[in-house]
N, C-alpha and C positions, 0 to 999 in steps of 0.2 A: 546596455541591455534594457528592454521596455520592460517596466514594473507588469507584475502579475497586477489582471483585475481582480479585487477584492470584495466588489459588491455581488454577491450572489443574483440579486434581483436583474442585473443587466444582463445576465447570460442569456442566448438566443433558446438553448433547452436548461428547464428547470423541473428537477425531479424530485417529487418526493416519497420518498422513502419511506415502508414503516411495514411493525411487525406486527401482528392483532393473534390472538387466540379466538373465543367466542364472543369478543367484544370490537366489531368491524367500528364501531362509535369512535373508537379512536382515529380513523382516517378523516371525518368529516369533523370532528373536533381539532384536531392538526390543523386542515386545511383552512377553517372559520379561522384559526390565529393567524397563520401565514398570511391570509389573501385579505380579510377584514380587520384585525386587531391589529397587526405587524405596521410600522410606520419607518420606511417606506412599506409596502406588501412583500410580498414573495408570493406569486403566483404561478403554483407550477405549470408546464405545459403536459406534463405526464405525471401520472403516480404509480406506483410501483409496489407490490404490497407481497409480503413475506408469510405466509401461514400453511396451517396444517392444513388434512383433505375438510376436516368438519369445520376449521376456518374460513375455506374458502367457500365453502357450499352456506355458511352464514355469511357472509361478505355478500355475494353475489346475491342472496334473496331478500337482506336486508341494505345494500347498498346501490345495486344495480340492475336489479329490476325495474321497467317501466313506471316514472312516477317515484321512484322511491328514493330515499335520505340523498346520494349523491345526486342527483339532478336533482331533487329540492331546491340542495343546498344553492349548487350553480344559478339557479330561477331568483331566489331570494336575495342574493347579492349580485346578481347582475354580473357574473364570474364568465370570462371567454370559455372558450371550449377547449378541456381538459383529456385527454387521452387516458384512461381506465378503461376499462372491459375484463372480458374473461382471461384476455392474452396478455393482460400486466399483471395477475396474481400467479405467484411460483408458489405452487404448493411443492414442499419438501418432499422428498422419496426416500426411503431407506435405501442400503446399499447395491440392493436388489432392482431398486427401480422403483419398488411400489409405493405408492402414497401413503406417508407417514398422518394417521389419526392422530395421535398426539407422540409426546416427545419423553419417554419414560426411560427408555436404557441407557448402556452406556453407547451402544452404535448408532441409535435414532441421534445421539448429541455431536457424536463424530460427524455424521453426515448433513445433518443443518448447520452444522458448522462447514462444513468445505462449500453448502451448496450458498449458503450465504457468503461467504468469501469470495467465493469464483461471480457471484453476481456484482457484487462492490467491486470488483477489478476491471469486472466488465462498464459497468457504465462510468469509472472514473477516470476509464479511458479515452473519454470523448473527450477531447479541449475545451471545446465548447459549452460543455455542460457542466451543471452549479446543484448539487446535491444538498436536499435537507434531508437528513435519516430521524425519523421518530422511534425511539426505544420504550412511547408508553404502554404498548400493549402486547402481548403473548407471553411464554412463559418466560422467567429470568434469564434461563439460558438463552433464549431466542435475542432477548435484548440486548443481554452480555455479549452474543458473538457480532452481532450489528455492530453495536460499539466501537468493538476490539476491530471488525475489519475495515470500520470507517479510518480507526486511528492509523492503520495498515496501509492503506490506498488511498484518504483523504488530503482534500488540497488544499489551495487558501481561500477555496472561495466555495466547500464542505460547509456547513453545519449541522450540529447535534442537539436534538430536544427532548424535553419530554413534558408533554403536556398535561395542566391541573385543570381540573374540572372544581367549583366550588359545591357542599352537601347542600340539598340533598341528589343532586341530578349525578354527582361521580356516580361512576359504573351503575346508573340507573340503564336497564336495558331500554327502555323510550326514550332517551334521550340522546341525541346525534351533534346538537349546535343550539346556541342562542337564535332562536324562529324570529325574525321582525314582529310576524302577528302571534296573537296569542293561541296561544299551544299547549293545555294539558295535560299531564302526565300524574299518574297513580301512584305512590309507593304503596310497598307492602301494610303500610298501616293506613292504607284507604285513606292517605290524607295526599291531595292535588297541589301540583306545585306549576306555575307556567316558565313553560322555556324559556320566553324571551327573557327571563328574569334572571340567568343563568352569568355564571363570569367561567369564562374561557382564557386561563392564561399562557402561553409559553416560556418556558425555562429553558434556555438557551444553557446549554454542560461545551464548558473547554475542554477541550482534547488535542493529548500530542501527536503532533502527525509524521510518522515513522513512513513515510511514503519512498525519502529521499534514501534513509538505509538500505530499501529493497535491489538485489541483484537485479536488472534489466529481464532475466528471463520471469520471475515474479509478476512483473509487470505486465509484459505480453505473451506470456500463456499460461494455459489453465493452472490450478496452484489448489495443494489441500491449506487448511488454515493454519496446520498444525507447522508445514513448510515453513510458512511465511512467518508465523512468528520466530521459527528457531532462526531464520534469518535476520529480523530486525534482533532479535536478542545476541547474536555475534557481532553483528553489527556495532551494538553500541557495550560488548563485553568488553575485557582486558583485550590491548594490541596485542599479538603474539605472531611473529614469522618463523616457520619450517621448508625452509628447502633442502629438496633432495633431488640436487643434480642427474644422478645415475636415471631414473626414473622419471625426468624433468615434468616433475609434480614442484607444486609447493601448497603451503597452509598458511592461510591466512587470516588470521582470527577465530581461528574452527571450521574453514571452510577450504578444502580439497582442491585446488585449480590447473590445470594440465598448461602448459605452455609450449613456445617452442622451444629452441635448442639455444639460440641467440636471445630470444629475450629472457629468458631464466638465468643464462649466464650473467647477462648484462647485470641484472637484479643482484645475481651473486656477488659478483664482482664488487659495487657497491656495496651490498649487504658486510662481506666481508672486513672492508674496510669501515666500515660504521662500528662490527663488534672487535676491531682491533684497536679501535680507536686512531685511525689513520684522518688524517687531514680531507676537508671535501676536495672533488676535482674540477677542474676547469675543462669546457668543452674544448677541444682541439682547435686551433686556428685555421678559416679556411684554405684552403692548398696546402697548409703545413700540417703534416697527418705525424700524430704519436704516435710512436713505439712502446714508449712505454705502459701507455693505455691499452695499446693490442695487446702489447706480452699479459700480461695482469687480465685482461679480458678472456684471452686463450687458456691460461692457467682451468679457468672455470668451465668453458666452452668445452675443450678435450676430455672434460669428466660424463659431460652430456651426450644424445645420441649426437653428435656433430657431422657436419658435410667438410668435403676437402673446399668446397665453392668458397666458403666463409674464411676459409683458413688463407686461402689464396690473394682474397680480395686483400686482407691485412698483410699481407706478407711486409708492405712496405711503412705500415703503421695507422693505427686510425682514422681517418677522418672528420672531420666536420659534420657533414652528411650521414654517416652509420652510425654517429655519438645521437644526432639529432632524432634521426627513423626511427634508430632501433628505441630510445627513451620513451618515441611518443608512440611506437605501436605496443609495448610494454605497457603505457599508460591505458591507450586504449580495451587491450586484453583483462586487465585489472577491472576497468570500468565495468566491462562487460559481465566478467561473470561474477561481482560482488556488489557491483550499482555504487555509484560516484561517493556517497558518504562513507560508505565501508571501505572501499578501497582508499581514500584518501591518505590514511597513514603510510599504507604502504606503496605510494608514487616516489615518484624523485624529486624533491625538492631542490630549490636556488635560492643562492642569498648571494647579495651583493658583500665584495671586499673592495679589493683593489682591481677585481674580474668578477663573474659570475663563478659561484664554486655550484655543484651539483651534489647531493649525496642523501642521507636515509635520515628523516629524523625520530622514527624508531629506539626505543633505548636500547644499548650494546645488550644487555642480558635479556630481552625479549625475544633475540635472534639465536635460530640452533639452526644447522646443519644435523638432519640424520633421515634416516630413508622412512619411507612414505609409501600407504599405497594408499588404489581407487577407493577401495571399499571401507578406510578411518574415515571417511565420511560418507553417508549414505545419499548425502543431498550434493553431492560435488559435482561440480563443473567438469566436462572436455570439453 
């Protein structure tokens, strides 16, 4: 398999990311580390910017107006041409739709959370693209959910900042970047300070990335935050398996999953021999089909909605072939609705002996048989 690239800088789209309240300083502060201080650069091709309605109505008359802080900036270092406008700032909305001024209840924080989520899902779905997310500006929540949904979606070639300004120019409202030419600025005590005199550092923050936990459907479609984290949090909980034949459901770590009639058997079948503590099995030899593998497999199948088709095909003992299909679409169905890391405990495992054996490596008391429905879990799979 080809190694993930790990350089951010070499991706063909480079975004960056960041959340402001009343203080837009912070994008053009970010951007001065990434594209001047940073060695190699990161210069993104796009930015992308997270705020409230009076965030962005200060973003846009202090960042993007004709002349003003962000094409300064681009002019004074010699910066290619960066994709921002009106159409890269997401201003929040409450549940309703309408533009969130600031972020005070507990619904305004439900909803910048999911609308922030579903945006990280969105752009970290491009292969091609190399995310830097800035967490140094808007309110903590707004940072904290950035964070939390880079850690949720991000990949190897993700990073996470937050930029220092040195006093007295931090959260000075005149102040954007270190100016090459000299460039005055007022504080409050009428005492002048010039910008280019200014240190701009970045703080690069490690984070664990909970990308590979997520169910497949997490990944390609819309998703509240609150989902996605109860999903990496199963994810990486206690193992625990519940099947319930009758109902060919099963549970899987706290997560609900429908299956068919043969691959839940299948599961069973195995499953059952893991909490009897029964020896692993060997795939069936080809042309030479097991009986004894059918019987024991049909045991399970006949508790489920079963076809006669399936019962038929075994009549003369299992196959090669059905041992093979049935494991690896089994496999596949897991993949699916729990995403490859979550699922993993509960696949089929092999280990070499004298043959390939097959079986659960699951501990015996992890596994129950008892009935199941749809709604023990809210966020379950069909």
């Amino acid at each position: 398999m080809k190694p993930k690239n790990t350089n951010p800088e070499s991706y063909p789209r480079r975004i960056l990311v960041a959340v402001t309240g009343l203080s837009p300083q912070i994008v053009t502060e970010t951007l001065y580390a990434l594209a001047v201080e940073k060695n190699p650069p990161f210069i993104p091709t796009e930015v992308r910017l997270i705020t409230t309605q009076q965030g962005a109505q200060k973003a846009k008359q202090s960042l993007l107006h004709e002349d003003r802080w962000f094409h300064r900036l681009r002019t004074d270092c010699g910066l290619p041409s960066i994709a921002f406008g009106p159409e890269q700032i997401h201003e929040l909305t409450d549940g309703d739709g309408n533009p969130l001024g600031d972020i005070r209840s507990e619904a305004d924080n439900i909803a910048a959370a999911d609308a922030i989520t579903e945006l990280m899902r969105e752009l970290t779905g491009d292969d091609g693209s190399a995310l830097h997310v800035s967490i140094a500006g808007g309110r903590k929540t707004m940072g904290f959910y950035l964070g939390y949904a880079l850690s949720l979606y991000g990949r190897i070639q993700d990073r996470l900042s937050h930029v220092l300004v040195n006093a007295p120019y931090e959260s000075h409202p005149g102040f954007f970047y270190p100016t090459p030419q000299s460039e005055l600025i007022q504080d409050r005590n009428n005492e002048f300070h010039d910008a280019r005199d200014a240190k701009v550092t970045l703080a690069e923050i490690p984070f664990v990335r909970l990308r590979g936990e997520l169910p497949e459907g997490l990944l390609d479609g819309k998703t509240r935050f609150i989902d996605a984290v109860d999903a990496a949090q199963r994810a990486i909980g206690p193992k625990e398996l519940i099947i319930d034949l009758s109902s060919e459901l099963l549970c899987a770590g706290g997560r609900i999953v429908s299956l068919s009639s043969a691959r839940l058997a299948f599961l069973a079948w195995l499953a059952r021999r893991q909490k009897n503590g029964s020896k692993w099995l060997g795939c069936p030899v080809e042309s030479v089909p097991e009986r004894g593998h059918a019987e024991a497999f049909l045991l399970e199948y006949r508790a489920t909605k079963c076809n006669q088709r399936t019962e038929t095909g075994l009549k003369d003992g299992m196959s090669a072939s059905f041992f093979s299909q049935t494991k690896s679409r089994l496999h596949r169905s897991l993949n699916t609705a729990l995403g490859p890391q979550a699922a993993a405990p509960y696949l089929i495992s092999k280990r070499k002996e004298r043959i390939w054996l097959h079986g659960l490596d699951i501990p015996p008391d992890a596994i129950r048989f008892e009935p199941l429905k749809d709604n023990d879990d809210p966020n379950g799979s069909r």
